[in-house]
Every structure is written in structure tokens, then in C-alpha cells.
mmCIF file of the C-alpha atoms, coordinates in Angstrom:
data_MODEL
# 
_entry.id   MODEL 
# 
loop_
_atom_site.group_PDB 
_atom_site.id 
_atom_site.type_symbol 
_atom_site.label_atom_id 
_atom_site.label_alt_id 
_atom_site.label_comp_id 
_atom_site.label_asym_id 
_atom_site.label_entity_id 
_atom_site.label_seq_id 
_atom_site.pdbx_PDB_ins_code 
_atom_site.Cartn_x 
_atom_site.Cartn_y 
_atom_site.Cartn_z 
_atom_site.occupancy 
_atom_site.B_iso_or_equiv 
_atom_site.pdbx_formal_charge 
_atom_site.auth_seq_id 
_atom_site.auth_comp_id 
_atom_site.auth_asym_id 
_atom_site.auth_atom_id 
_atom_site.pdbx_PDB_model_num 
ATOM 1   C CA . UNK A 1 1   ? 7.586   8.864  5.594  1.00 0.00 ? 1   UNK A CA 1 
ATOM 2   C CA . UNK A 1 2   ? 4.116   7.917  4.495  1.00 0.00 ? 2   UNK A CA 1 
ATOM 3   C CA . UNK A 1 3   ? 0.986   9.575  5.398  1.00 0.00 ? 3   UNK A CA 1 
ATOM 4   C CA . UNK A 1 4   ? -2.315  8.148  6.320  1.00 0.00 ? 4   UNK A CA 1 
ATOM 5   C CA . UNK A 1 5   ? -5.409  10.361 7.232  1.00 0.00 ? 5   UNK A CA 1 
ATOM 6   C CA . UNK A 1 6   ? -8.331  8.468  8.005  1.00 0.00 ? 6   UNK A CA 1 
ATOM 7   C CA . UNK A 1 7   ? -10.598 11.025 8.994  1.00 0.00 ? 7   UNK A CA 1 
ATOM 8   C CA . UNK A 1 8   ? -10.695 14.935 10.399 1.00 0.00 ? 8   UNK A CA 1 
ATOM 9   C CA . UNK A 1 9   ? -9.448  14.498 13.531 1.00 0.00 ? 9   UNK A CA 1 
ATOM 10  C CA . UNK A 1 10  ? -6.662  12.487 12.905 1.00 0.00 ? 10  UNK A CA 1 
ATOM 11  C CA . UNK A 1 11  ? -3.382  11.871 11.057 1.00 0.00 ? 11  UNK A CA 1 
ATOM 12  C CA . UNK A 1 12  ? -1.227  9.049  11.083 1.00 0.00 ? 12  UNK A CA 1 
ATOM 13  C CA . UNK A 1 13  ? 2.488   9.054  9.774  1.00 0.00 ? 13  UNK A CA 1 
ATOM 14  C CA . UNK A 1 14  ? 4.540   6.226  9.693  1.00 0.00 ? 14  UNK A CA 1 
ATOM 15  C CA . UNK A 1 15  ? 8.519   5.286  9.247  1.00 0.00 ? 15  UNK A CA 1 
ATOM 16  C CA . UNK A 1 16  ? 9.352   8.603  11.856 1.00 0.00 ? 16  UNK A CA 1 
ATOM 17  C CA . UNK A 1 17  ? 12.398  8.358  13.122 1.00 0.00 ? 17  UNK A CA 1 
ATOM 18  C CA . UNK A 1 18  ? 12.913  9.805  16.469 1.00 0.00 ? 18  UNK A CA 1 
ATOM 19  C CA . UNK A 1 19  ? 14.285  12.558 15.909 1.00 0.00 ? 19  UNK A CA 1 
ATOM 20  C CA . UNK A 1 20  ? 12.050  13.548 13.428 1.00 0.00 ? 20  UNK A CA 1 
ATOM 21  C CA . UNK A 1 21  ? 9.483   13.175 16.051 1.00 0.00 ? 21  UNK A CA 1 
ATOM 22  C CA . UNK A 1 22  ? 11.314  14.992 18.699 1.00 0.00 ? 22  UNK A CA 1 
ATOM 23  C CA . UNK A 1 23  ? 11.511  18.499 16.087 1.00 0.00 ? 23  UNK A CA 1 
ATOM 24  C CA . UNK A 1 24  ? 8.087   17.644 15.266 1.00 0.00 ? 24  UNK A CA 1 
ATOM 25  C CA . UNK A 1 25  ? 6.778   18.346 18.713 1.00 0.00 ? 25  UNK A CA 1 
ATOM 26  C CA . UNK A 1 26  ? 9.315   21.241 18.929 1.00 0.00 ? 26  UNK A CA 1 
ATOM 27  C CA . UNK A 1 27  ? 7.366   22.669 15.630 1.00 0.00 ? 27  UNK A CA 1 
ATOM 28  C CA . UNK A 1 28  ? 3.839   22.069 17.184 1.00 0.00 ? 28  UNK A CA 1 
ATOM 29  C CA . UNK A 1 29  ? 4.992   24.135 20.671 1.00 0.00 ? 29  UNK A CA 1 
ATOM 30  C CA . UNK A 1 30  ? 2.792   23.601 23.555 1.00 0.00 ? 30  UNK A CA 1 
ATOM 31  C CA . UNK A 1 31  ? -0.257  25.905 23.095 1.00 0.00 ? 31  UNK A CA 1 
ATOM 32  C CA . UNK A 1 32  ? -2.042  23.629 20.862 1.00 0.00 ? 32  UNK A CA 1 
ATOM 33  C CA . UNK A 1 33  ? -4.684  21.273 20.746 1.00 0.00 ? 33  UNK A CA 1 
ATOM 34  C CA . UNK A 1 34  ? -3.625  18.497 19.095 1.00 0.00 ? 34  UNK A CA 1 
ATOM 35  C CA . UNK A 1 35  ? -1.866  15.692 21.123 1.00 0.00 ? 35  UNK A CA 1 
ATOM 36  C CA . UNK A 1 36  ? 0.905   13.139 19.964 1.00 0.00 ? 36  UNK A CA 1 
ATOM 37  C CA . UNK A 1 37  ? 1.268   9.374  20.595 1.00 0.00 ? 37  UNK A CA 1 
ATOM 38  C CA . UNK A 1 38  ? 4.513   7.497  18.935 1.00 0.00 ? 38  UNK A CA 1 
ATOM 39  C CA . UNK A 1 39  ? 4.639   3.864  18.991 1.00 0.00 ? 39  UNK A CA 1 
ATOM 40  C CA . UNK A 1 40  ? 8.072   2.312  17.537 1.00 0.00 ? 40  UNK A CA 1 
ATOM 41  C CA . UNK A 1 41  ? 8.143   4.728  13.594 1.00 0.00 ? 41  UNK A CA 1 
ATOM 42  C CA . UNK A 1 42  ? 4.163   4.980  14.047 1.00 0.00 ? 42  UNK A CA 1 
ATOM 43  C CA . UNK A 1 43  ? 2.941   8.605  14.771 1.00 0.00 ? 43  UNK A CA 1 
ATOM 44  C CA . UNK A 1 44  ? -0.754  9.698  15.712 1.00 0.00 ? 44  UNK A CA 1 
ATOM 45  C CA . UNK A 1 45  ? -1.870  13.465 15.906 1.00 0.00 ? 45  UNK A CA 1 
ATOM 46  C CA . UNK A 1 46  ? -5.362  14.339 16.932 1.00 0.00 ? 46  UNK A CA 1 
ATOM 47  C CA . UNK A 1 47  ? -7.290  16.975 17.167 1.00 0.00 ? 47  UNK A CA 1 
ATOM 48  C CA . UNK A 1 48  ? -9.904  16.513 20.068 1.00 0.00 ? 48  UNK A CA 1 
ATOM 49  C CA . UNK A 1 49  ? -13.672 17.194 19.541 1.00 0.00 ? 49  UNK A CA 1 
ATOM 50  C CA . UNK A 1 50  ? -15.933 18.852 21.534 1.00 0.00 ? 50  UNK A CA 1 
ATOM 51  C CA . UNK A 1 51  ? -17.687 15.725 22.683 1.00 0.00 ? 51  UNK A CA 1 
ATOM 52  C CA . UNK A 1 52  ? -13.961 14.297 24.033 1.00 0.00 ? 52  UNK A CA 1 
ATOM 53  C CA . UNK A 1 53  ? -12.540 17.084 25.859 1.00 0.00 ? 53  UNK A CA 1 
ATOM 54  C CA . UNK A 1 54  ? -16.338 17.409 27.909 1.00 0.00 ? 54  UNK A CA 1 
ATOM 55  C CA . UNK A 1 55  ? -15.863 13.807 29.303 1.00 0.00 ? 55  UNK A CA 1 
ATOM 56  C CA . UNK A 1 56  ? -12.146 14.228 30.042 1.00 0.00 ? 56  UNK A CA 1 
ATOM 57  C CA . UNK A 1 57  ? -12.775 17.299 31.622 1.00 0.00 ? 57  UNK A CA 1 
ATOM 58  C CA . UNK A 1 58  ? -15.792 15.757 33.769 1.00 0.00 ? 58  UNK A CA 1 
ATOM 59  C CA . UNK A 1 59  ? -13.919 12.582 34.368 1.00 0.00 ? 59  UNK A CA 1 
ATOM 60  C CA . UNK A 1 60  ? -10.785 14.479 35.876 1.00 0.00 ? 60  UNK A CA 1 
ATOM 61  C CA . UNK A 1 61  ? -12.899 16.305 38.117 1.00 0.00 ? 61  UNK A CA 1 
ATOM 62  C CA . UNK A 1 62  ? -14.453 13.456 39.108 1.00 0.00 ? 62  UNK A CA 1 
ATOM 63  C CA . UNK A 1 63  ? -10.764 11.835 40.269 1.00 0.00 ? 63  UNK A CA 1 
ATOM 64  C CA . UNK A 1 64  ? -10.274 15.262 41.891 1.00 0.00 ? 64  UNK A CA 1 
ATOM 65  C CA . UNK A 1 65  ? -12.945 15.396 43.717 1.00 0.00 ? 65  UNK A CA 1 
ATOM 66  C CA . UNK A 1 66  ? -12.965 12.203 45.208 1.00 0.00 ? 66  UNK A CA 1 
ATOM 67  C CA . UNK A 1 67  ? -9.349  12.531 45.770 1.00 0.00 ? 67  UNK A CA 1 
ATOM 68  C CA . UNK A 1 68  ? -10.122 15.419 48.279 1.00 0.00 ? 68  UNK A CA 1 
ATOM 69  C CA . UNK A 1 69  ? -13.090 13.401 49.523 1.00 0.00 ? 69  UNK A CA 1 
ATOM 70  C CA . UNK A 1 70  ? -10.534 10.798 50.809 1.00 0.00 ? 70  UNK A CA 1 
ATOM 71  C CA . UNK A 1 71  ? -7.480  13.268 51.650 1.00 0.00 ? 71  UNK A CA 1 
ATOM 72  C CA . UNK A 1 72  ? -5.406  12.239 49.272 1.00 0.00 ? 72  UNK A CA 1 
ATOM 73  C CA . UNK A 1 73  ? -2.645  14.453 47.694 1.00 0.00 ? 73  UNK A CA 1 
ATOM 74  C CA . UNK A 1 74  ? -2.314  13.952 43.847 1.00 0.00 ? 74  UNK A CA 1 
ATOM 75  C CA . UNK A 1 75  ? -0.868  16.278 41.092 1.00 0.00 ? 75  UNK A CA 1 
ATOM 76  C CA . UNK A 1 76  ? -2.674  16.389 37.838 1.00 0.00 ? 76  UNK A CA 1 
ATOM 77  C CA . UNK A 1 77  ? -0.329  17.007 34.922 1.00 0.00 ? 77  UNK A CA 1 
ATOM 78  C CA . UNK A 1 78  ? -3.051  17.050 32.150 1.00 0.00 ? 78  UNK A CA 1 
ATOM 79  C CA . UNK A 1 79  ? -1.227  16.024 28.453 1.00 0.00 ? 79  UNK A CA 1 
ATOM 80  C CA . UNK A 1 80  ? 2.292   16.402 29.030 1.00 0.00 ? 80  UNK A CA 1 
ATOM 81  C CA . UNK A 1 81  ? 4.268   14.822 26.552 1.00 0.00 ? 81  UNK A CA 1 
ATOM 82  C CA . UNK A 1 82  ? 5.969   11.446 28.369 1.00 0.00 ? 82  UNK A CA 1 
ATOM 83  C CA . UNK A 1 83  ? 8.357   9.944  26.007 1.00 0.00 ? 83  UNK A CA 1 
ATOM 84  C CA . UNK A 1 84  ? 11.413  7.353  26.476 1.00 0.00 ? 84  UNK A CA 1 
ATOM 85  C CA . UNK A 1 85  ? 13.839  7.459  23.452 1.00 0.00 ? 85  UNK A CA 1 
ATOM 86  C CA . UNK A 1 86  ? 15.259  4.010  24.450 1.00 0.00 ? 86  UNK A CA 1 
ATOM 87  C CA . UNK A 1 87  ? 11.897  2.515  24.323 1.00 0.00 ? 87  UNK A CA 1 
ATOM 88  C CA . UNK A 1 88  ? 10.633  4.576  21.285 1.00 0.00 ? 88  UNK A CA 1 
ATOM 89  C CA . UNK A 1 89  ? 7.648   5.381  23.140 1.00 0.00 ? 89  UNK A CA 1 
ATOM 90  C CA . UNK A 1 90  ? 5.620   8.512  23.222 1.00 0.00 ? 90  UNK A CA 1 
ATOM 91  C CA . UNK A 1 91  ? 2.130   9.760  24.631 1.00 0.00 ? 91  UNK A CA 1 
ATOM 92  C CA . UNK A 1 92  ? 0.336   12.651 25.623 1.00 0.00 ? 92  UNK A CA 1 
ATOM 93  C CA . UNK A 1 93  ? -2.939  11.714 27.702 1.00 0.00 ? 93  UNK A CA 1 
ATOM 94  C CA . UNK A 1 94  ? -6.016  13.331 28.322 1.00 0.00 ? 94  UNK A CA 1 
ATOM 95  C CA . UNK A 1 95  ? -4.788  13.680 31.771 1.00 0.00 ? 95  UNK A CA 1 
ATOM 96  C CA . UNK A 1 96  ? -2.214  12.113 34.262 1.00 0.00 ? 96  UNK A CA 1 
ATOM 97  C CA . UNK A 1 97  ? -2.490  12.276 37.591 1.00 0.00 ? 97  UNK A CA 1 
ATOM 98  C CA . UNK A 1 98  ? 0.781   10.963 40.384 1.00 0.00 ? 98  UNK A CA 1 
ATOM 99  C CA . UNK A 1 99  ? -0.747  9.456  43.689 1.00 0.00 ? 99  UNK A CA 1 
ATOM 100 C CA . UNK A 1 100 ? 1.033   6.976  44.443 1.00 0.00 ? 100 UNK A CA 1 
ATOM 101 C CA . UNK A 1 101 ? 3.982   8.843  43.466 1.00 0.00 ? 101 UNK A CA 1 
ATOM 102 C CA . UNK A 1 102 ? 2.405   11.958 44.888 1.00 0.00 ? 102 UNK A CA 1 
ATOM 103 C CA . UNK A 1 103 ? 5.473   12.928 47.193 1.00 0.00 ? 103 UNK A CA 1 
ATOM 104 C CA . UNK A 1 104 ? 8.109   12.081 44.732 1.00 0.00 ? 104 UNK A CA 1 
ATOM 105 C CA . UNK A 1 105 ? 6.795   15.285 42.182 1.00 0.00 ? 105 UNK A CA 1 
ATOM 106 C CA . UNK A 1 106 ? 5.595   17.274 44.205 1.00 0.00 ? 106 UNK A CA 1 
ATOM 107 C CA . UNK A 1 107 ? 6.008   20.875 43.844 1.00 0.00 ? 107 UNK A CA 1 
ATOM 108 C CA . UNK A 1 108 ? 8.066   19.885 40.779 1.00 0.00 ? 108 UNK A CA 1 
ATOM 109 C CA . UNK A 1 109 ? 7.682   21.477 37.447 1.00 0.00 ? 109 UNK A CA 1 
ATOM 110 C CA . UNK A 1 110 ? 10.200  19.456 35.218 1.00 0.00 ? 110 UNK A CA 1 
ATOM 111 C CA . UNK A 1 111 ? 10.159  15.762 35.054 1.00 0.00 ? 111 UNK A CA 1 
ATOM 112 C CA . UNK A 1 112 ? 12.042  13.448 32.885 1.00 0.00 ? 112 UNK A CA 1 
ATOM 113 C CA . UNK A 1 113 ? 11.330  9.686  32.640 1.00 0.00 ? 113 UNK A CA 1 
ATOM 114 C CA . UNK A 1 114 ? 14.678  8.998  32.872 1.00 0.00 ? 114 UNK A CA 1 
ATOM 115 C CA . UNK A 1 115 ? 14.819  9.685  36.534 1.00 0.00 ? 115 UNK A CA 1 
ATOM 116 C CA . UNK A 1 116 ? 11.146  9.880  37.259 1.00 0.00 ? 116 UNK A CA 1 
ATOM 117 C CA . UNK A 1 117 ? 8.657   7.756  37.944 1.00 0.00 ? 117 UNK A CA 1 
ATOM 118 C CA . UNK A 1 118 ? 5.626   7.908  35.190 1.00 0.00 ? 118 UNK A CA 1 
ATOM 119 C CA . UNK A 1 119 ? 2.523   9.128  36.344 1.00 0.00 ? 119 UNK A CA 1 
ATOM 120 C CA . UNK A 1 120 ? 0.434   6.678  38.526 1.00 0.00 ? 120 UNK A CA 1 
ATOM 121 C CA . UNK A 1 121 ? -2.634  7.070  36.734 1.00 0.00 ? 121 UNK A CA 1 
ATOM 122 C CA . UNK A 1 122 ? -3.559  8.058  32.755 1.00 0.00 ? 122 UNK A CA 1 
ATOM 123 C CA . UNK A 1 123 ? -6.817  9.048  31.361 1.00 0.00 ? 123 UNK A CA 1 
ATOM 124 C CA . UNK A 1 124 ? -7.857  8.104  28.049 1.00 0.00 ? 124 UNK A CA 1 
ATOM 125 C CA . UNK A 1 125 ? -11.169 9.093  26.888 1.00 0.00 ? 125 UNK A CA 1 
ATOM 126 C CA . UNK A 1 126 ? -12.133 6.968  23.055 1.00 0.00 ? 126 UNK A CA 1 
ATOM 127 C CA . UNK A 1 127 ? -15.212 8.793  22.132 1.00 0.00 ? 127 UNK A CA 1 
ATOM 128 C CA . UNK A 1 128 ? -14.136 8.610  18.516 1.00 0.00 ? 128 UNK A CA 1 
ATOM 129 C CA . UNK A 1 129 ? -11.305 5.933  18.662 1.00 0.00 ? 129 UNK A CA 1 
ATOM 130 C CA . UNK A 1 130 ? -10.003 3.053  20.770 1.00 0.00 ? 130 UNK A CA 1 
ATOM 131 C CA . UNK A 1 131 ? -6.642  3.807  22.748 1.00 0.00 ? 131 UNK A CA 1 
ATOM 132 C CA . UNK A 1 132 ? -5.846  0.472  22.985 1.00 0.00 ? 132 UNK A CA 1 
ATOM 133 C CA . UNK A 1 133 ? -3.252  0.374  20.793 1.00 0.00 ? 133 UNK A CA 1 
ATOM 134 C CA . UNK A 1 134 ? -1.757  3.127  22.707 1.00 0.00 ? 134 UNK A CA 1 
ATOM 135 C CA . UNK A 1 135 ? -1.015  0.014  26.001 1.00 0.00 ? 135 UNK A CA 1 
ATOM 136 C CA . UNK A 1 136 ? 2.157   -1.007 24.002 1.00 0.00 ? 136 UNK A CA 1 
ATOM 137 C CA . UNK A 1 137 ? 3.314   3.140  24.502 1.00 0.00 ? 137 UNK A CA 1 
ATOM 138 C CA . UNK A 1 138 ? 1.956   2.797  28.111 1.00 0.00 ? 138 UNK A CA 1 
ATOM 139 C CA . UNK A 1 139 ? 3.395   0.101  29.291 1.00 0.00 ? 139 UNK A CA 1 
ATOM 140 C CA . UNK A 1 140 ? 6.786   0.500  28.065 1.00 0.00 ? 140 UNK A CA 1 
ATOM 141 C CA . UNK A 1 141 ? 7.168   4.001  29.821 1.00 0.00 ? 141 UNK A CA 1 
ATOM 142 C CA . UNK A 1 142 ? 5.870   1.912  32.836 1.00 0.00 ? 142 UNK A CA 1 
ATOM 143 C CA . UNK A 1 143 ? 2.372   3.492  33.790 1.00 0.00 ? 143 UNK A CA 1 
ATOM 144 C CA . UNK A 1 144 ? 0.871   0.985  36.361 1.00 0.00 ? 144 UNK A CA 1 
ATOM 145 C CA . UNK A 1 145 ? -3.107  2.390  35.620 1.00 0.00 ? 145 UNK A CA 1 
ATOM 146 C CA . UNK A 1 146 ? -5.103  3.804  32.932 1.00 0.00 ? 146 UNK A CA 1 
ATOM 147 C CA . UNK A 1 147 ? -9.037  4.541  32.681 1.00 0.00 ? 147 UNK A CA 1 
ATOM 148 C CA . UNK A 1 148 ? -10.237 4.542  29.484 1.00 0.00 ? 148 UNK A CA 1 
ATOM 149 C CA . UNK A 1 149 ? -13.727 5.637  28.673 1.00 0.00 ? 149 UNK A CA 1 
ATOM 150 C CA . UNK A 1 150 ? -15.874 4.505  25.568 1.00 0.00 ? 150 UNK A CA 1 
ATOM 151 C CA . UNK A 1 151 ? -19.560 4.594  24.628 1.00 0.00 ? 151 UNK A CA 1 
ATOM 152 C CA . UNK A 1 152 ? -21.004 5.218  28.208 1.00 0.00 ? 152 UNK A CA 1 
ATOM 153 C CA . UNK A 1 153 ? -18.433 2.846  30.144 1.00 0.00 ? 153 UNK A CA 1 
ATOM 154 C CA . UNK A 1 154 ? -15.216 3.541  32.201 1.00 0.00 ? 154 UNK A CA 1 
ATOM 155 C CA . UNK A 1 155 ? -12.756 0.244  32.140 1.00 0.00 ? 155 UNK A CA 1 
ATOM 156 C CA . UNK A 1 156 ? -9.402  0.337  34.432 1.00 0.00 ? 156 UNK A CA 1 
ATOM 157 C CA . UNK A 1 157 ? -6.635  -1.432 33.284 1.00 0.00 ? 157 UNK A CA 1 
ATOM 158 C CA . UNK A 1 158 ? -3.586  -2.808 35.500 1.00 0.00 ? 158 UNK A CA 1 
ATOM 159 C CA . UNK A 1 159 ? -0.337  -2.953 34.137 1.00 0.00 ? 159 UNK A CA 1 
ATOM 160 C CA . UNK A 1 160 ? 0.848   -6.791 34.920 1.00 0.00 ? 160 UNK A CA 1 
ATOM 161 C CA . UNK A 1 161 ? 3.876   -8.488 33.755 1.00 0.00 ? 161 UNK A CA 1 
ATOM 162 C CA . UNK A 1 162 ? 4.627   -5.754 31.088 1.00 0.00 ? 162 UNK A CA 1 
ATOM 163 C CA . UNK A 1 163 ? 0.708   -5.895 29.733 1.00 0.00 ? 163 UNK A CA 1 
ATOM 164 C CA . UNK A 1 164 ? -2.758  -4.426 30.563 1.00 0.00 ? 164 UNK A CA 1 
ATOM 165 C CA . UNK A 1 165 ? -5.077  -6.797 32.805 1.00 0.00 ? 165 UNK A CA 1 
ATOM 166 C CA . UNK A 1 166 ? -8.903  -4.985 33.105 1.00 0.00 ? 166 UNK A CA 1 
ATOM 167 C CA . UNK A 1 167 ? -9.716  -4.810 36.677 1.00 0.00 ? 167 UNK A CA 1 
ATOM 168 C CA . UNK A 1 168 ? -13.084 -3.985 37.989 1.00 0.00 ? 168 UNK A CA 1 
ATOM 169 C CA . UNK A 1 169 ? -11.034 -2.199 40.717 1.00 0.00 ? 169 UNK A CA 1 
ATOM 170 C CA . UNK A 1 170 ? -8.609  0.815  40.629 1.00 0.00 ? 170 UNK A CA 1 
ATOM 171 C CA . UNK A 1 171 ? -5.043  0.712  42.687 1.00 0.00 ? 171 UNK A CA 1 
ATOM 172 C CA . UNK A 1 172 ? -5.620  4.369  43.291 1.00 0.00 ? 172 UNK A CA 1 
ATOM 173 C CA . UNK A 1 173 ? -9.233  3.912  44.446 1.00 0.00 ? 173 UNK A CA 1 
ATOM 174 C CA . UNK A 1 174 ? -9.332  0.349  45.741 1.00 0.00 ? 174 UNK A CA 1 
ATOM 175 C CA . UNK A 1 175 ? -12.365 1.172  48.043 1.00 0.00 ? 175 UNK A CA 1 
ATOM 176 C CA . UNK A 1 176 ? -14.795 2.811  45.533 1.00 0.00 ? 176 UNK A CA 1 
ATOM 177 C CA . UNK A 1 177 ? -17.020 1.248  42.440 1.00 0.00 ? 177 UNK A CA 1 
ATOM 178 C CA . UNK A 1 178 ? -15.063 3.253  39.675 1.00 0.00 ? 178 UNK A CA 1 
ATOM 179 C CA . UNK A 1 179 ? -17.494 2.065  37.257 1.00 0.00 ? 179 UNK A CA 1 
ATOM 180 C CA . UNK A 1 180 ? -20.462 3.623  38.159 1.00 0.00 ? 180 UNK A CA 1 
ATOM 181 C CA . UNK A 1 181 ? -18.740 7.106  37.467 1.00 0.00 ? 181 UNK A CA 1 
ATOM 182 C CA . UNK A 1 182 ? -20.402 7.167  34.189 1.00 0.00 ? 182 UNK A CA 1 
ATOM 183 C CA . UNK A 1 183 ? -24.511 6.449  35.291 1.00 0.00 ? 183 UNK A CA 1 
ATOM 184 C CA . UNK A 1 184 ? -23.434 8.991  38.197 1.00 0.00 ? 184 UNK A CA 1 
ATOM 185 C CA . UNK A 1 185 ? -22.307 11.598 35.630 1.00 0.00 ? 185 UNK A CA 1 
ATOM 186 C CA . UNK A 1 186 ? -24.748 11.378 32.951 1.00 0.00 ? 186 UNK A CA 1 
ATOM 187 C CA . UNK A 1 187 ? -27.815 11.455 35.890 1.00 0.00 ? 187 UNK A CA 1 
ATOM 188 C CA . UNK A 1 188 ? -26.420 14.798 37.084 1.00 0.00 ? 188 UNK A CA 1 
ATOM 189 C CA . UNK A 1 189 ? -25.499 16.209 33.256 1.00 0.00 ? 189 UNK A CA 1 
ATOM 190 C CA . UNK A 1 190 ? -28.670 17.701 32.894 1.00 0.00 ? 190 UNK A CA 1 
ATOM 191 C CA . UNK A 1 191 ? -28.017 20.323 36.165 1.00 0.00 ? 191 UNK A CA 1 
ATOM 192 C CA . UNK A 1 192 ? -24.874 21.392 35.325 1.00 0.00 ? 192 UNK A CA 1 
ATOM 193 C CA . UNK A 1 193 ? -20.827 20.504 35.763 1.00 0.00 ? 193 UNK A CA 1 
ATOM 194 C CA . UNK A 1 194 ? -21.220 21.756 39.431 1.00 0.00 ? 194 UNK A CA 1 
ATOM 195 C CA . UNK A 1 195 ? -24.107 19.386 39.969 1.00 0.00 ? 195 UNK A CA 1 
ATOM 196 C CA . UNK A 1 196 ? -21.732 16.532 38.961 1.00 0.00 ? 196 UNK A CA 1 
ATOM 197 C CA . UNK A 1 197 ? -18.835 17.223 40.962 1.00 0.00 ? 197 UNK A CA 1 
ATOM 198 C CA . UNK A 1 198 ? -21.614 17.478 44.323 1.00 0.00 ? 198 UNK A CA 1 
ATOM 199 C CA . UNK A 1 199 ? -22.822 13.867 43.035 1.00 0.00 ? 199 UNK A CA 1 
ATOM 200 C CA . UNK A 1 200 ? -19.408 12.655 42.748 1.00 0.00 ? 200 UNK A CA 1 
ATOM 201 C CA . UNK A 1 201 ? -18.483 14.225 46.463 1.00 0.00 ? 201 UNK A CA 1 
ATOM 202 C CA . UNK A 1 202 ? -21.645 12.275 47.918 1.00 0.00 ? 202 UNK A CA 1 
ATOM 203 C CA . UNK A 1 203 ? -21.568 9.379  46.275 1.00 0.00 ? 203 UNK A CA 1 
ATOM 204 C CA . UNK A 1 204 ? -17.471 9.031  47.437 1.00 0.00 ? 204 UNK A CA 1 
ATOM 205 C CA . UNK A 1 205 ? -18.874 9.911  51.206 1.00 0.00 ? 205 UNK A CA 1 
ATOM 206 C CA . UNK A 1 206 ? -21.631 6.818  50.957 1.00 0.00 ? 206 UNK A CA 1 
ATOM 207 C CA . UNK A 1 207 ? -18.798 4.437  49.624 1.00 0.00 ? 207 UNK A CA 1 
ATOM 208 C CA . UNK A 1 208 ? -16.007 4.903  52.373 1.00 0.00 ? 208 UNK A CA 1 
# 
């Protein structure tokens, strides 16, 4: 095993086997703030800042929010751990949301990759860090769409012949501009999370 930490928040280990992955996560339980992504013997821990877990919160709302706006049923499943043995993938998003999907899970509380289908939408928010060398974990546990947001910009990515393609429109949203979400947000920051979420619901009802 060797041991790489390039700066407070995060760790990287490599030459993990699997299994010494799998107790890993056993040791770290699930009341914790740190989240895992394994990538082929490659293992990342991090330890969100303050800065990261504001956006993801804001940005989740935000696909809340408009989700009710346009009566859709979704199921937010925050960071669970979706992993794939086979594929030596892991990952823990900022948040995961089925739509698509939706009627498949619902009501569910256990899910296994194995005979579930991944969640139809991942949040990655890269206020310290690029996720992008988290697609390879993504798209082999077959997640069609991920947002990622960086430095004041929201990006979608479509999953395409087994890699990510950036679209400038979302399979779960087709019908609204999903990059304006972050000039919308930081316009309303000033008044408040509740502000933002009544900006979001408004701006959804002049888009359909």
C-alpha cells in the first residue's frame, strides 16, 4: 500500500485490493464525513469543506425544487456508497438522485448494483478538486448523468458509448437551461437559502 496526501482534505492510497477497501469502509461506518471513491487499486478519502457541502446542499435543492415544479417523482439518496466488485469501481457522490428510474426504487431502502439500476443522476461539486477522474468509476457502474460544478459553472455530462460527452442539456431536465443555476443562485445568496429555492421555483415556472 502506499500513501499519498496531497493536502488536508484529502488522502490518496494506492495498490488496495478490494477487500481491503470493502473493511475499510466497514471501519469508517456511515456517520462520517469523509466520502470514498475507488478506481481499479486507487483509493480517495475526503473530507468536505465548508465551502463544498454549501453548494451541494444548494444545488440539490435546486434539482428538488424544480423536480416538484414539473411533478416529477425522484428519490434523493445523498452519498451512498455505489460500488461493483467486478468492475473495481467505487463512489460516493455528493448526491444521487433516481428519476428516470424513479419507480424501480421507490420506497426501497436497500439497493445493490447487482440487480439495480444506478442512480439516474450524480452530483459532483469540485470546489477544491476536479472529479473528472472519477468518469472512469461512473461510467463503469453505468450512471447515464452527472453535474459537476467548478468555479461558478455547472457542466452536465452524458454517458455515451461507455464515456462522458458534455451536453449543454440535461436528460432529466431536457426543457430547462441547467446552466444558469449558478448566476440564479449566487443573485439570490445574499437573501438567504429560502430566497434561492423561491428563485429556483420561478425561474422553473418561466421556462416550461
Amino acid at each position: 500500500m502506499t500513501i499519498a496526501q496531497n493536502r488536508a482534505d484529502r488522502v490518496m492510497l494506492y495498490n488496495i485490493s478490494w477487500q481491503q477497501f470493502e473493511n475499510l469502509l466497514q471501519d469508517l461506518g456511515e456517520s462520517r464525513a469523509a466520502r470514498v471513491a475507488y478506481d481499479d487499486g486507487t483509493l480517495e478519502i475526503m473530507t468536505p469543506l465548508p465551502e463544498h457541502e454549501d453548494y451541494k446542499e444548494v444545488i440539490s435543492d435546486a434539482v428538488k425544487d424544480m423536480a416538484e415544479e414539473l411533478d416529477l417523482d425522484y428519490t434523493s439518496l445523498g452519498s451512498t456508497t455505489w460500488k461493483q466488485q467486478r468492475k473495481m469501481a467505487g463512489v460516493e457522490p455528493d448526491n444521487c438522485f433516481y428519476f428516470q428510474n424513479e419507480a424501480l426504487v421507490r420506497g426501497r431502502l436497500d439497493f445493490d448494483l447487482q440487480r439495480d439500476p444506478p442512480p439516474d443522476l450524480a452530483l459532483e461539486i469540485d470546489v477544491t478538486s476536479k472529479s473528472l477522474n472519477r468518469f472512469s468509476i461512473y461510467a463503469r457502474l453505468g450512471v447515464p448523468e452527472i453535474w459537476c460544478y467548478d468555479s461558478g459553472e455547472l457542466k452536465i455530462y452524458l454517458l455515451q458509448d461507455g464515456e462522458y460527452v458534455e451536453s449543454e442539456k440535461s436528460l432529466v431536465f431536457p426543457s430547462l437551461k441547467i446552466r444558469e443555476l449558478p448566476n440564479l443562485i449566487e443573485q439570490n445568496r445574499a437573501n438567504g437559502r429560502r430566497a434561492i429555492r423561491r428563485a429556483v421555483r420561478e425561474w422553473v415556472k418561466g421556462e416550461k
